[in-house]
C-alpha positions, 0 to 999 in steps of 0.5 A: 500500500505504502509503495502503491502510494509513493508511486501515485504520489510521484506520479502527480508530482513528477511535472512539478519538481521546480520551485518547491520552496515554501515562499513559491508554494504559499504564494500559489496555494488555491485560495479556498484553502486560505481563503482570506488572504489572496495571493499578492498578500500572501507574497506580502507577508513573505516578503515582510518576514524574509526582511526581517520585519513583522509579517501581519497585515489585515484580511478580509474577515476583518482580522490579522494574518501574522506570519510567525516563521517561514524557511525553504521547507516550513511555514507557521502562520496565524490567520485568526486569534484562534486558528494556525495553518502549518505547512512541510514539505516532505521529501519522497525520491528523486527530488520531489516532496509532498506538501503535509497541512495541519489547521489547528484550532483552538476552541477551548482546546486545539484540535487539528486537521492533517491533510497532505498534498503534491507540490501543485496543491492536489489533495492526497487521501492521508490513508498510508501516509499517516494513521491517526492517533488513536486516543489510547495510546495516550492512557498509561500503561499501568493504568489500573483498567478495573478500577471505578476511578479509572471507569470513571476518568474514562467517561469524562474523556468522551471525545478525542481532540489533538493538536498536531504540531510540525518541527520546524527543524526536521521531519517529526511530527507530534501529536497532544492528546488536548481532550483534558483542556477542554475539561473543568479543572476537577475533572481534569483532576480526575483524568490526569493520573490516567494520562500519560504524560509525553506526547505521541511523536511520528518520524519521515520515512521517505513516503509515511509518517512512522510511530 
């Protein structure tokens, strides 16, 4: 599955292997994806930040769009108070890469959305590019599963939010388990001893995100 992916992934990117670098990608990412900032002020904020000056300037939603970090292969970027578009470009063979997207939003708790495409903005299905994380990997080991303060936390963490983050240094990816901030602080008081306390991390394999 995973090589049948690669191959597909190579093939609608095959044409596009100039110009990735992520100022070029951010300056031609359709506008539905963005859709509140076009593209000349997309190259705007850019520019702005490769001066070495404050990249913000005001959308058409009446809000700011803060250009937080931007190097040849990662971008950081707030378009609202509350919402956060990441962006890496990962490299597959022969000098071509797929573009990983995470929109975070945080509402009380971050919760995010992964979604991979080529170097031309096709979208990619994630399946056999990255498994989601299942919300159990985040209960401890030594949980003590039969008991009713256990029985008990579980039933408050009744939904699964996760804030996926990038590193803008390399190719991990990590994923916090944010359900318990959405929580009042006594039950977050009651679900913590079952948590653990470390983050879940994926590692680039030239094709999928590995545990």
């Amino acid at each position: 599955m995973k090589k049948i992916l690669i191959a597909v992934c190579l093939g609608l990117a095959a044409g596009n292997i100039a110009g990735q670098d992520m100022k070029t990608l951010f300056a031609n990412i359709p506008d539905l994806y963005i859709p509140q900032l076009e593209s000349a002020w997309r190259k705007d904020l850019a520019d702005l930040f490769l001066a070495g000056k404050e990249a913000r300037l005001q959308h058409t939603m009446n809000g700011y769009a803060h250009l937080l970090n931007l190097t040849d292969n990662y971008l950081l970027l707030r378009t609202t108070e509350r919402t956060t578009i990441e962006m890496k470009l990962l490299p597959l063979v022969n000098d071509t890469y797929i573009i990983c997207m995470i929109t975070t939003l945080a509402g009380p708790a971050p919760d995010s959305r992964v979604r991979f495409y080529t170097t031309d903005w096709k979208p990619l299905p994630s399946e056999g590019i990255l498994t989601p994380v299942d919300a159990g990997r985040f209960i401890r080991d030594d949980a003590d599963r039969e008991s009713d303060a256990f029985k008990d936390a579980m039933a408050l963490l009744d939904m699964d939010l996760m804030q996926y983050s990038l590193s803008p240094s390399d190719d991990r990816l990590t994923v916090i388990y944010t359900t318990p901030l959405y929580l009042s602080p006594t039950e977050r008081a009651k679900v913590t001893p079952i948590l653990k306390e470390e983050p879940e991390v994926y590692v680039w394999k030239k094709g999928f995100y590995e545990p």
